[in-house]
N, C-alpha and C positions, 0 to 999 in steps of 0.2 A: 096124157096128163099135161096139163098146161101150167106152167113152172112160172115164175120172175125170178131173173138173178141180177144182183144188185152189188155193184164195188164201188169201191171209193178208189180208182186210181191213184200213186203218188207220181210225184216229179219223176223220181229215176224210177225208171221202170226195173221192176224184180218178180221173184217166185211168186208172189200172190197174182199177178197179173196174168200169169203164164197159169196156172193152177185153174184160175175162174175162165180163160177162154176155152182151154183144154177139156173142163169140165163141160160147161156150156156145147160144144162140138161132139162130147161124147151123148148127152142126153138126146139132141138136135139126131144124130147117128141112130139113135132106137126110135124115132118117130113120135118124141115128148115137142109140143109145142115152148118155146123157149122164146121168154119176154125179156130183153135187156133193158136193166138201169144201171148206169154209169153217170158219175162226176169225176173232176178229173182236180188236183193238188193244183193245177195253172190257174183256177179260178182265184187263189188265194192273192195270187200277184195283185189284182184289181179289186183287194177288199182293204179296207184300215183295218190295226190291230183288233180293236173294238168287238165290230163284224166277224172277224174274224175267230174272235172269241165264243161270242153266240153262237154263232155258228156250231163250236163243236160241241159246246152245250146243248143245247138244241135246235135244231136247223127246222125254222115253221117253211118255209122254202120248198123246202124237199119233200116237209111231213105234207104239203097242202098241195104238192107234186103230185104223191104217191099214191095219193088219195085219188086222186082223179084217173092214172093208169092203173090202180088197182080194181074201182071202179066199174072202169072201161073195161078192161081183160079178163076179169073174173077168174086170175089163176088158183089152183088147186092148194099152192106153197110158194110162199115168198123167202127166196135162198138168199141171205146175204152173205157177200165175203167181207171184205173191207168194207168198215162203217167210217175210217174215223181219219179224217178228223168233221168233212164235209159232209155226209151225210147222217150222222150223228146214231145217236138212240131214238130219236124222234121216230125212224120209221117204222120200227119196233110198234111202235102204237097208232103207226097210218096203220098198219096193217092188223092188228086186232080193231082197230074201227070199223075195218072193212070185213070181219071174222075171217082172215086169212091166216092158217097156221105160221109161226116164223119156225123158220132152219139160222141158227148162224155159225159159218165154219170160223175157225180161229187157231191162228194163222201163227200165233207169236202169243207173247206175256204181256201185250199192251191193258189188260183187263187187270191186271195184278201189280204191273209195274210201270210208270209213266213210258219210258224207255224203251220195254218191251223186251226188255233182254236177261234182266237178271244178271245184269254184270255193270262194273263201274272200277274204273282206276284200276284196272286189267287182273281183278278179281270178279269170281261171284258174288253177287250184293243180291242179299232178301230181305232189307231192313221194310221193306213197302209191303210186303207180302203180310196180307191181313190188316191192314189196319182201315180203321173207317175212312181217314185225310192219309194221303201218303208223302207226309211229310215231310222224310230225307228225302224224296227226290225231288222237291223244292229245293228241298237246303242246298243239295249237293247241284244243282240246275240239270237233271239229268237226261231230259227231253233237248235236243240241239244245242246246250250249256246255257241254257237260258233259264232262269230262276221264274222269266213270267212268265214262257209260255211252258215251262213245267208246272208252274202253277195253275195254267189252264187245264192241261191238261190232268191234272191230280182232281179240280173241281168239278171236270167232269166225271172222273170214275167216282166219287164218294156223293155227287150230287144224284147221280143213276143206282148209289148202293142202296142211297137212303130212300128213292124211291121204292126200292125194292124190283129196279128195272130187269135188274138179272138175271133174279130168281122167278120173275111171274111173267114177262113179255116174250121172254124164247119160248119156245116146246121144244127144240131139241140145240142142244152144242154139236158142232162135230168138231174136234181137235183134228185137222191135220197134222198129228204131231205122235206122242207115244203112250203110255201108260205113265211115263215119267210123266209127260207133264198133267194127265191127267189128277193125278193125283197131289200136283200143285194146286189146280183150281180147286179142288175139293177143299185141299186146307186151306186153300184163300175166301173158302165161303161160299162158293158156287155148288148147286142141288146134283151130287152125287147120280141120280135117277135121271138128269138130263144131261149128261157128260158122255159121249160117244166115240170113241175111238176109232179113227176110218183116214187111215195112211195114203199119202200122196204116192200117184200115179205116174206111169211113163207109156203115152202115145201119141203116135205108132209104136209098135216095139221095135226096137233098135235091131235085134239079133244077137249072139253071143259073138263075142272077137275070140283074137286068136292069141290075146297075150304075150305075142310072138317079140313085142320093140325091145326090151332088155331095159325099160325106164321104171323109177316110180312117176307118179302123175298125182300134182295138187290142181284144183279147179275150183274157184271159188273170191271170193272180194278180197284183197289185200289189206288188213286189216289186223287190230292190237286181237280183237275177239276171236279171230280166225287159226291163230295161234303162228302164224308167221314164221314169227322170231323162234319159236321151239323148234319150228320145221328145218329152217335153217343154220342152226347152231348145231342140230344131231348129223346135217350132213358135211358139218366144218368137223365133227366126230368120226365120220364115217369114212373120210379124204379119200373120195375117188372110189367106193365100193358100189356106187350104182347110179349111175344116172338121174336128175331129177328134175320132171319137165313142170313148170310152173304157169297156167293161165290163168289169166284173171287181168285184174285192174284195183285201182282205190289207194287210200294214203300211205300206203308202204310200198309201193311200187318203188319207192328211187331204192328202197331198202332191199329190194327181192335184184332190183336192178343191178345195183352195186356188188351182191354176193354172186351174181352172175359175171360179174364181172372182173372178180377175183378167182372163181373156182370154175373150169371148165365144163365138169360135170352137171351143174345148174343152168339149163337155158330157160331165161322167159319169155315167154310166145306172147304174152299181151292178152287181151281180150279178144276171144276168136268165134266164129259163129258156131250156130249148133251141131252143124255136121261137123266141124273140123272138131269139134268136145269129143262127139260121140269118136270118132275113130280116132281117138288121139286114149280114150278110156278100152276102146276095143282090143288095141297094142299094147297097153301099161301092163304091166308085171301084177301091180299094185297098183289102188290111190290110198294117199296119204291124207287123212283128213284129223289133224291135229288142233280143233278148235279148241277155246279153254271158254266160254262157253256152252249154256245147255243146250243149245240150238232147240230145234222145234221137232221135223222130220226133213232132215237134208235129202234133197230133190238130188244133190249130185252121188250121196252116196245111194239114192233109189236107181239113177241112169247109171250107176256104174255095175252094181249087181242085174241090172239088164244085158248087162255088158258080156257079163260074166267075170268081173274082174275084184278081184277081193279087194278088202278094204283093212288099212292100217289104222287105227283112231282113237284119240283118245276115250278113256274110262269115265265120261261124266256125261247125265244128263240121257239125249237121246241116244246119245252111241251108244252106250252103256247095253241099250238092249237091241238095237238095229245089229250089231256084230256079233255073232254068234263065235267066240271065239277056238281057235283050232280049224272052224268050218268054214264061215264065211270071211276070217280074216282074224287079225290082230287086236287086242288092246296095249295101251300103253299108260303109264300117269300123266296125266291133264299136265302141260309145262314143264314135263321133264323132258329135257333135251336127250340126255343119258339115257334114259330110259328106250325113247323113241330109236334111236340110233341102235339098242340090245335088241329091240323087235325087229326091225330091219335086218341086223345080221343074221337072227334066226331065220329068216325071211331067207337068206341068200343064201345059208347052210342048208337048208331044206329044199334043198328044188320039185323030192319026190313029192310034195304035200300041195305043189304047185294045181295040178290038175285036178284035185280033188277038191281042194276050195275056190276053182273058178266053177265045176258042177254044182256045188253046194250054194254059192251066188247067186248062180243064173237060177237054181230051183226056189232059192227063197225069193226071187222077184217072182216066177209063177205062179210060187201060192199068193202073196201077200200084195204083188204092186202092178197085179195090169187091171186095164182099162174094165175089162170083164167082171173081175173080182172087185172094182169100185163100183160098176154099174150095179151091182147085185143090192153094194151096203147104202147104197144114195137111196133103193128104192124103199129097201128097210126103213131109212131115216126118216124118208118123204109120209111110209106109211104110220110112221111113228106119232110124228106130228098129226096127220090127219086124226087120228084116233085121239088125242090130247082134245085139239078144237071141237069133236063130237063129244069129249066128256062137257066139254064147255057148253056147249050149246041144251046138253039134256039138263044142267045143271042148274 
């Protein structure tokens, strides 16, 4: 099959970047011919506001790009991951110019919520969810704190709703993410029948650890959304009942720094590469992933049940069904410190339960998160589409 895959790079490089080359390597891997298109956030440096603007509105740039590699390559399925803000929705309809089925994986709540997060002022915020202008997240500037370029951003999603971009230029969604959020986009308006649910992957497989370091373990951005400050307040709870190794980076770092620096038991490792992740989740007792956010499908709680290593987390959004509680690990209430610090101790009262939810981990990453079991639902999706663009064509 001859594919195009297409992202929109941002500045800091994250999950979605790692997700579209990872994917891209696994289709390359079965003998699928694989066309890359890439833009990258650095172009924005050398555009005026203006430009910039149009841009995510609709990029004629890219659409009059795409047209000519799609043209040229005559693939089967044009896969987009990241469109936004530089390669727009424009391609959307290079690509039905050219009767090329779209795929678009979706990655976050940027389609529903300027933002992308469903959070503000370190609550859950869905004042934007459904409306035609989403206009608290103007008011409140919730794109960068910026009023104008939330503003752009908001005229792009309501400019694309009215088009009816959403509902009639994809053939399929695929949610990297859960059933939670699928059933966001449904009530945000998006076509039920093209919403697909198909969970982020971990390759190569890591192997299962050994659980053996006697820590918990947080991995992830230092950050209000991350839930931080809960994580750290139940181990000012907990005084010295288990170790708590902390990697990452971002604007709380002097915060994670500082309570490492009072409490023995907290050391922060910093941002570390992937192997030192992976055998740093191989060892952990536990990871603790206390986000007060809905997240999407966290990658780190996917590499830690690769791991075999259960998972502590809060009770909202995608955790809520990634933890299979008693089995694969713990819930606790989203923000409660108390809370989190009572699951902990049962954690440490229970050592027999230990080895039965690092098996139950490492099996729900066999069913549900390797490479294999994605290649299977990508080819699903690829045939999904094709069949949509033959309705079209007899039509």
């Amino acid at each position: 099959m001859r594919l195009l895959l297409a992202h929109n790079y941002y500045q800091l490089r994250g999950g979605e970047a790692e997700i579209f080359e990872t994917e891209a390597g696994l289709l390359q891997s079965h003998g699928h011919r694989v066309i890359r298109y890439t833009v990258h956030n650095d172009a924005i440096d050398g555009m005026g506001r203006l430009e910039a603007a149009r841009a995510t509105l609709w990029n004629r740039q890219v659409y009059d790009a795409l047209r000519r590699l799609l043209r040229a390559e005559r693939p089967d399925v044009a896969h987009f991951h990241n469109t936004f803000p530089l390669i727009s929705p424009a391609a959307y309809y290079a690509a039905r110019a050219e009767n090329v089925p779209v795929v678009q994986t979706i990655h976050n709540y940027r389609l529903l919520c300027p933002k992308a997060q469903f959070f503000r002022e370190g609550r859950v915020c869905e004042d934007c969810l459904g409306r035609s202008v989403a206009l608290p997240g103007i008011v409140h500037g919730c794109y960068r704190d910026s009023r104008a370029a939330s503003a752009v951003v908001a005229a792009m999603l309501a400019l694309h709703r009215a088009r009816r971009t959403w509902s009639k230029m994809v053939d399929v969604y695929v949610l990297a993410m859960t059933e939670f959020a699928r059933e966001k986009f449904v009530e945000g308006g998006f076509p039920a029948e093209k919403l697909v649910v198909k969970p982020n992957f971990v390759y190569p497989d890591p192997g299962p650890g050994t659980g053996r370091g006697g820590y918990a373990l947080f991995v992830g951005r230092l950050s209000e959304e991350k839930g931080i400050r809960t994580m750290l307040a139940a181990w000012e709870r907990l005084d010295g009942g288990i170790p708590l190794h902390v990697v990452g980076d971002g604007p709380l770092a002097a915060t994670v720094e500082a309570a490492a620096g009072r409490r023995a038991e907290i050391t922060w490792l910093g941002r570390q590469p992937s192997e030192e992740v992976y055998r740093q989740m191989g060892e952990a007792a536990c990871l603790i992933f206390p986000s007060v956010w809905y997240e999407g499908l966290p990658r780190t709680i996917v590499e830690s049940f690769a791991r075999g290593t259960p998972v502590i987390a809060s009770n909202l959004g995608a955790m809520s069904s990634l933890i299979d509680p008693d089995r694969t690990g713990l819930h606790f209430e989203a923000g409660n410190a108390e809370d989190l610090a009572a699951r902990v101790r049962w954690w440490l009262a229970h050592p027999e339960a230990h080895g039965a939810m690092r098996e139950a981990a490492r099996a729900a990453y066999e069913h549900h998160f390797t490479a294999e079991a994605n290649y299977r639902q990508l080819m699903q999706i690829y045939e999904t589409a094709l069949r949509a663009q033959a309705g079209r064509s007899i039509s």
